[in-house]
N, CA, C and O atoms as CSV, one atom per row, in Angstrom:
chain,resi,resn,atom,element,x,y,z
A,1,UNK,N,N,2.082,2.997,14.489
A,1,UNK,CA,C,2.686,4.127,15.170
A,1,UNK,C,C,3.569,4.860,14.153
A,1,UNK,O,O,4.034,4.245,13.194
A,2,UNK,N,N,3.842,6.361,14.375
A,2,UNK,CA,C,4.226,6.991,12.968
A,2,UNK,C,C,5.939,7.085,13.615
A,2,UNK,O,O,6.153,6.783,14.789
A,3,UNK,N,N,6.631,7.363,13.045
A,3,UNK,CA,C,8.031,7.015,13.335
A,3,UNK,C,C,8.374,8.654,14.221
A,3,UNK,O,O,9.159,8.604,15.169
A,4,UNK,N,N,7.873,9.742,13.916
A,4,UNK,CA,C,8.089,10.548,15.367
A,4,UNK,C,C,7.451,10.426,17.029
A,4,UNK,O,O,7.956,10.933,18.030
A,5,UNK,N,N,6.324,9.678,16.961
A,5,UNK,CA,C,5.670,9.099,18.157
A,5,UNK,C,C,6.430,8.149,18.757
A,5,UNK,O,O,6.481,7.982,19.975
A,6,UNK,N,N,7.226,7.306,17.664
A,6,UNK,CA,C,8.279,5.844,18.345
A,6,UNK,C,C,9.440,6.701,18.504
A,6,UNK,O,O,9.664,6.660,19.714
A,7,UNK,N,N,10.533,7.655,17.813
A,7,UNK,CA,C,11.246,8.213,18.570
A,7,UNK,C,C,10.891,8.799,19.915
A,7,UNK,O,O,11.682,8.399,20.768
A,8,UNK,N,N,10.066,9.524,20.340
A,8,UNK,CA,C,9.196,10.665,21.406
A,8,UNK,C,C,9.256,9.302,22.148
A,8,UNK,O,O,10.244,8.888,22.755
A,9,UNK,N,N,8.092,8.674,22.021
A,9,UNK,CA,C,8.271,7.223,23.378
A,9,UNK,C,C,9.713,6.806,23.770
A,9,UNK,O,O,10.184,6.534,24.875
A,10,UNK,N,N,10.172,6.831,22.761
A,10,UNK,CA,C,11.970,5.701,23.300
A,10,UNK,C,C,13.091,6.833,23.692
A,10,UNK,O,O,14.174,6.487,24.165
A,11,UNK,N,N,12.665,8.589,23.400
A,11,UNK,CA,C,13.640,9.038,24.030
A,11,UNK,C,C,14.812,9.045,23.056
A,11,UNK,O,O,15.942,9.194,23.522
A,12,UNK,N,N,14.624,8.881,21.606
A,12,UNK,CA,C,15.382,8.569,20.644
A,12,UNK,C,C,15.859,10.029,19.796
A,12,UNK,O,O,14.896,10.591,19.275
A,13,UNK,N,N,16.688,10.453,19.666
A,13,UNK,CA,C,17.116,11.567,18.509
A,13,UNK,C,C,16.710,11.116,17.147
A,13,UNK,O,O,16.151,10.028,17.007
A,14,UNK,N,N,16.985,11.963,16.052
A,14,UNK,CA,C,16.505,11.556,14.636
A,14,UNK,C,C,17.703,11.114,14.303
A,14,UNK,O,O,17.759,10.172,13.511
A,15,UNK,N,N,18.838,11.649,14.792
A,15,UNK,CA,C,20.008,11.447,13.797
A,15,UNK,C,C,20.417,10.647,14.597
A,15,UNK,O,O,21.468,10.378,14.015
A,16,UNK,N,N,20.441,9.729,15.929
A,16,UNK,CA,C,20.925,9.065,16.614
A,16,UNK,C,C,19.706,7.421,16.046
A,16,UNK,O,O,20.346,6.386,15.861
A,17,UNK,N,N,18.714,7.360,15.910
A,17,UNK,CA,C,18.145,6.608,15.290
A,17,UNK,C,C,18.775,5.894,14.150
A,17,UNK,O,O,18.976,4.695,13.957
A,18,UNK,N,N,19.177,7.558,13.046
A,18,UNK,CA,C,19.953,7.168,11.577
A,18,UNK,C,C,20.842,6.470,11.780
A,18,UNK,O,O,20.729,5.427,11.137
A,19,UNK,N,N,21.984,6.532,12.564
A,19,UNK,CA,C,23.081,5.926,12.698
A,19,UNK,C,C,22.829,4.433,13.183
A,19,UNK,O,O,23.425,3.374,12.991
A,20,UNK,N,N,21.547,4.847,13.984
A,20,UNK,CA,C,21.294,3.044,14.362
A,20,UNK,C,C,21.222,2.169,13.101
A,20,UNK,O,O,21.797,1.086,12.990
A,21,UNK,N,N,20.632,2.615,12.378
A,21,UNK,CA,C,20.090,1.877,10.994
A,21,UNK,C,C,20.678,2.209,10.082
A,21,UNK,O,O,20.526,1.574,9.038
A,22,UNK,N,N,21.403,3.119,10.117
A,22,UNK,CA,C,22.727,3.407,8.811
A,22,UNK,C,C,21.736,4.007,7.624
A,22,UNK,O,O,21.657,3.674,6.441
A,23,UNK,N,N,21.178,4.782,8.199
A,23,UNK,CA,C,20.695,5.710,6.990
A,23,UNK,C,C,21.530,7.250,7.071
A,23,UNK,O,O,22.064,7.565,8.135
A,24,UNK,N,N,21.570,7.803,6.350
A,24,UNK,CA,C,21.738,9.528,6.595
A,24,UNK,C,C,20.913,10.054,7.685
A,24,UNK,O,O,19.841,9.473,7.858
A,25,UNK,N,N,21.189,11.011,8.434
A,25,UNK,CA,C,20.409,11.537,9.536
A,25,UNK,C,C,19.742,12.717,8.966
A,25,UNK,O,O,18.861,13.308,9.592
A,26,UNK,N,N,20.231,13.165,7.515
A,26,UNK,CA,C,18.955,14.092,7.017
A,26,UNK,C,C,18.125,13.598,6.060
A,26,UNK,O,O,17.445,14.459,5.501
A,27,UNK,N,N,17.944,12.257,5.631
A,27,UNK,CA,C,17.476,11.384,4.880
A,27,UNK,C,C,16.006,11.006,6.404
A,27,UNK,O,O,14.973,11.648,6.210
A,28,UNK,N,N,15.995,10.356,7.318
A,28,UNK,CA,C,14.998,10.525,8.634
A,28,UNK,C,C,14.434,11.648,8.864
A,28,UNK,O,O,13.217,11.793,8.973
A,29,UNK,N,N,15.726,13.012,9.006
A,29,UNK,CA,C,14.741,14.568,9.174
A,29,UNK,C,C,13.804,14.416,8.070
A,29,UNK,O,O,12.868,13.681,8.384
A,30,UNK,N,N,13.743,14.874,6.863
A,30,UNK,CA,C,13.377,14.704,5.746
A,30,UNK,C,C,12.032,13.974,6.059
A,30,UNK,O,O,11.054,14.627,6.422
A,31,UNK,N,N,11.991,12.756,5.932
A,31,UNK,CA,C,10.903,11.773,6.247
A,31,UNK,C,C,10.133,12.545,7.397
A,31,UNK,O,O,9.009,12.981,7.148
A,32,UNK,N,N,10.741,12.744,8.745
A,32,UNK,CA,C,9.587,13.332,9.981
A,32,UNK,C,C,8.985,14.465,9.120
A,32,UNK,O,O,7.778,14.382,8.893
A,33,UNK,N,N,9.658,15.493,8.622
A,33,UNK,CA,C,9.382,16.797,7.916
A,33,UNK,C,C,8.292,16.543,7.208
A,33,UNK,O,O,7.417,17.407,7.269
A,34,UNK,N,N,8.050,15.424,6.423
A,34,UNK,CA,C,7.045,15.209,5.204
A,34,UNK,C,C,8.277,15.989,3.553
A,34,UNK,O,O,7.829,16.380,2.475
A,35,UNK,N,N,9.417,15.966,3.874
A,35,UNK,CA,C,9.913,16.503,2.652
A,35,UNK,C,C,10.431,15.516,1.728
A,35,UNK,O,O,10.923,15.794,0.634
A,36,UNK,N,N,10.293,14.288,2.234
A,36,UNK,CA,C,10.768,12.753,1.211
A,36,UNK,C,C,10.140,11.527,2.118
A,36,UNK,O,O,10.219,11.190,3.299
A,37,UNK,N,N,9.400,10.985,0.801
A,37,UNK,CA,C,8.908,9.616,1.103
A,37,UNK,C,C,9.882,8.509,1.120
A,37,UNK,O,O,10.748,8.271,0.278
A,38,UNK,N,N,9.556,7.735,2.432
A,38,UNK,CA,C,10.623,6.649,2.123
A,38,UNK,C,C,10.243,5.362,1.287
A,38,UNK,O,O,9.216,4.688,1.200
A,39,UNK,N,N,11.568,5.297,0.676
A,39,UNK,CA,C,11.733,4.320,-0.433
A,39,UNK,C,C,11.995,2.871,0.627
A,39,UNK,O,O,12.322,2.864,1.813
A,40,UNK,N,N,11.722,1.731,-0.271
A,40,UNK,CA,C,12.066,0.580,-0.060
A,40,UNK,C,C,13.074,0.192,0.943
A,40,UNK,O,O,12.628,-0.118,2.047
A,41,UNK,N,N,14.383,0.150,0.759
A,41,UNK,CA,C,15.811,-0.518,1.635
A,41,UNK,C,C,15.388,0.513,2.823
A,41,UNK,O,O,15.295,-0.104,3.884
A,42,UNK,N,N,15.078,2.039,2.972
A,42,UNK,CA,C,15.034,2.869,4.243
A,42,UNK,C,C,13.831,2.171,5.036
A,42,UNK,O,O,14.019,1.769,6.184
A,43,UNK,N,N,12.291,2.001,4.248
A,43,UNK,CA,C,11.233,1.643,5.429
A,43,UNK,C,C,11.685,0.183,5.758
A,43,UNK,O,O,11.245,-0.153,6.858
A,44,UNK,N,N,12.342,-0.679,5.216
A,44,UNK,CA,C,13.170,-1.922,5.907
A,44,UNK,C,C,13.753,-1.721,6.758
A,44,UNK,O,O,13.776,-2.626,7.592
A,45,UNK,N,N,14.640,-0.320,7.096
A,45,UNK,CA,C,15.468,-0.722,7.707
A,45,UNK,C,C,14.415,0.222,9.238
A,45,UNK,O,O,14.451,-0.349,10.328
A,46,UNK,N,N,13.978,0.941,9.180
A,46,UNK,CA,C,12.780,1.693,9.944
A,46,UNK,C,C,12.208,0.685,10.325
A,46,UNK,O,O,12.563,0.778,11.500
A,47,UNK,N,N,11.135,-0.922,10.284
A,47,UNK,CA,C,10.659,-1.144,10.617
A,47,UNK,C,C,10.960,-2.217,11.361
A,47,UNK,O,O,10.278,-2.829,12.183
A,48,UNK,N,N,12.604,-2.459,10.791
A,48,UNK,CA,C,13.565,-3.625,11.671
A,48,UNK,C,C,14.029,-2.685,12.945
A,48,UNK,O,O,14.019,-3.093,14.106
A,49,UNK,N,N,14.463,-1.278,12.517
A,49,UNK,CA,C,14.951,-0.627,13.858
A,49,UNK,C,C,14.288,-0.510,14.770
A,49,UNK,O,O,14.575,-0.763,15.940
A,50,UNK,N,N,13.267,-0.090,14.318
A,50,UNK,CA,C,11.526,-0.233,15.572
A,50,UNK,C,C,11.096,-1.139,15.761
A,50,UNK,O,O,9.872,-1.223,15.860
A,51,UNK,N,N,12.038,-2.397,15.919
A,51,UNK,CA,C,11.550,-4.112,16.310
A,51,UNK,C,C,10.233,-4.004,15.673
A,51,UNK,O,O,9.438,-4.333,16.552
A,52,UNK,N,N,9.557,-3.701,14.555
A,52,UNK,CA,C,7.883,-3.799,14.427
A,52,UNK,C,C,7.053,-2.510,14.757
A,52,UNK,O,O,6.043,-2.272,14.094
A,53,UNK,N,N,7.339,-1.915,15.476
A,53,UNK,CA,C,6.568,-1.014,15.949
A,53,UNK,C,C,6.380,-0.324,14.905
A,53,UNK,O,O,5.178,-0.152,14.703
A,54,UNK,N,N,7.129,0.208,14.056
A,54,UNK,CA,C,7.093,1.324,12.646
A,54,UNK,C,C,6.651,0.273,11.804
A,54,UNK,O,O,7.281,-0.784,11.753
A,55,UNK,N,N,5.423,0.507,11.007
A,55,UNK,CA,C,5.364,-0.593,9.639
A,55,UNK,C,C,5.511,-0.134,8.780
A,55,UNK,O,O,5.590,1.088,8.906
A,56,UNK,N,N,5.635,-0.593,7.546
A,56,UNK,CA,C,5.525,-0.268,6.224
A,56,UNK,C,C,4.537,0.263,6.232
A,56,UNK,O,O,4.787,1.052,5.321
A,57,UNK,N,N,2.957,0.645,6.703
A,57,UNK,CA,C,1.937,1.048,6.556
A,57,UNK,C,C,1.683,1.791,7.274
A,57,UNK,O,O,0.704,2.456,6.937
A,58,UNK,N,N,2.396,2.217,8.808
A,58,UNK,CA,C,2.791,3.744,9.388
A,58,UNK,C,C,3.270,4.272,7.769
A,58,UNK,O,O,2.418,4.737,7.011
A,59,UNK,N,N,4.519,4.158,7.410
A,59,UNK,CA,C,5.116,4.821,6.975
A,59,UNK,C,C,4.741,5.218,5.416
A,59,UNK,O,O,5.315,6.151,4.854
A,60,UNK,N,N,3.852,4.523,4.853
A,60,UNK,CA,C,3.023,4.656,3.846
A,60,UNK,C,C,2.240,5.502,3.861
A,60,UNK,O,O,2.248,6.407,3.027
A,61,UNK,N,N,1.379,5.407,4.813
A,61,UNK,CA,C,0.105,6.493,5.315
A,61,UNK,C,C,0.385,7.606,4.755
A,61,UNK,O,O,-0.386,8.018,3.889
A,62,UNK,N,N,1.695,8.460,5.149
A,62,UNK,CA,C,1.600,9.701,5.054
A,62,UNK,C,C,1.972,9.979,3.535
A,62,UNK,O,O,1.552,11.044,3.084
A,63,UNK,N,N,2.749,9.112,2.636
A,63,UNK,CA,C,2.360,9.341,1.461
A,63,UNK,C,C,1.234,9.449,0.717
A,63,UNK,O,O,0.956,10.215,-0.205
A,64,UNK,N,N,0.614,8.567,1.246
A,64,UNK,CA,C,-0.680,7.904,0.265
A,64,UNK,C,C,-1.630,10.079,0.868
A,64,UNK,O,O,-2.064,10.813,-0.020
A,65,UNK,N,N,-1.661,10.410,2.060
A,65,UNK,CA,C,-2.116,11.417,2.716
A,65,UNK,C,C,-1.781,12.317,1.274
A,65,UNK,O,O,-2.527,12.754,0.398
A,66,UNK,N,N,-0.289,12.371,1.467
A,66,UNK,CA,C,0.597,13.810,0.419
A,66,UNK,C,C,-0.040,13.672,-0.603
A,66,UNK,O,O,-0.569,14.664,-1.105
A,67,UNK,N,N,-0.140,12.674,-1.070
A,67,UNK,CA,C,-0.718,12.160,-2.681
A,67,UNK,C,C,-1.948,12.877,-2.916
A,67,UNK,O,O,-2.133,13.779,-3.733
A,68,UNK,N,N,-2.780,12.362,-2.091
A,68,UNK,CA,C,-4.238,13.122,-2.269
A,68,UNK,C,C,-4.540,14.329,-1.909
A,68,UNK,O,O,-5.407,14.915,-2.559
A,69,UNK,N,N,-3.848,15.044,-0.698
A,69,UNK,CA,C,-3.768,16.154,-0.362
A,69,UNK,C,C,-3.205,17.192,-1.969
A,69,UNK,O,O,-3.760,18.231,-2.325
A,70,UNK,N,N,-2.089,16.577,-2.640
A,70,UNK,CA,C,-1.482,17.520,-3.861
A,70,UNK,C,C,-2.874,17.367,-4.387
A,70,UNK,O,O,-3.501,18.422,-4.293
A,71,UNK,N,N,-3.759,16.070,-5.073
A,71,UNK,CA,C,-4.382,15.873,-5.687
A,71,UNK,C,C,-5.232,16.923,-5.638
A,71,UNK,O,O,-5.420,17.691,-6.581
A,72,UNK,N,N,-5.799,16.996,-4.492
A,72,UNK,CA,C,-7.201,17.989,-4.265
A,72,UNK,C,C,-6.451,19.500,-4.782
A,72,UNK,O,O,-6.954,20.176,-5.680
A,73,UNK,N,N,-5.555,19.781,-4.276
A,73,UNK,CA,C,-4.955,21.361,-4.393
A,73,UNK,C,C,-4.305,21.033,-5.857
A,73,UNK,O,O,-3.662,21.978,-6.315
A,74,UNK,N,N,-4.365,19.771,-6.732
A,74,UNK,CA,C,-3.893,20.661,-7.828
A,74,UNK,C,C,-2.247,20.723,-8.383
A,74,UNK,O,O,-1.701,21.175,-9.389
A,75,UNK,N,N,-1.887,20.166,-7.418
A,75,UNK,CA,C,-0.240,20.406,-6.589
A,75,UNK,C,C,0.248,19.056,-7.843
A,75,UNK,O,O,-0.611,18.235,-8.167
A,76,UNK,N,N,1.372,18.995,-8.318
A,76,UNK,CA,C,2.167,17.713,-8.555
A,76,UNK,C,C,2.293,16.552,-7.025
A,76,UNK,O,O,2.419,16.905,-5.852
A,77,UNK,N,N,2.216,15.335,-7.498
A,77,UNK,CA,C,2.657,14.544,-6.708
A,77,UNK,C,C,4.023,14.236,-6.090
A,77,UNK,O,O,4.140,13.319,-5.277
């Protein structure tokens, strides 16, 4: 499940999430946006806040997506 579908189900804010997990609340915007991939200590703390529901491999996906998407267009990674 991608981490805006698990907020949307639980009724959750972005920045009310952040605070759950002690990240920045524009560090999460960012991530829903596609404007920063999350690093290590953040998808830990994303996939502990979503008891499981968010994995490391939700949250991978859409990099590995960006990656190849720049690739084809040419774009930097």
């Amino acid at each position: 499940m991608d981490l805006a579908a698990y907020l949307a189900e639980q009724r959750i804010r972005p920045a009310a999430f952040a605070a759950l997990i002690n990240v920045p609340a524009s560090t999460i915007s960012r991530i829903l946006r596609g404007e920063r991939d999350p690093r290590g200590a953040t998808i830990r703390k994303i996939v502990e806040g979503t008891g499981g529901k968010v994995t490391a491999g939700d949250l991978l996906a859409g990099v590995q997506t960006s990656t190849i998407d720049a690739t084809k267009t040419g774009a930097a990674a």
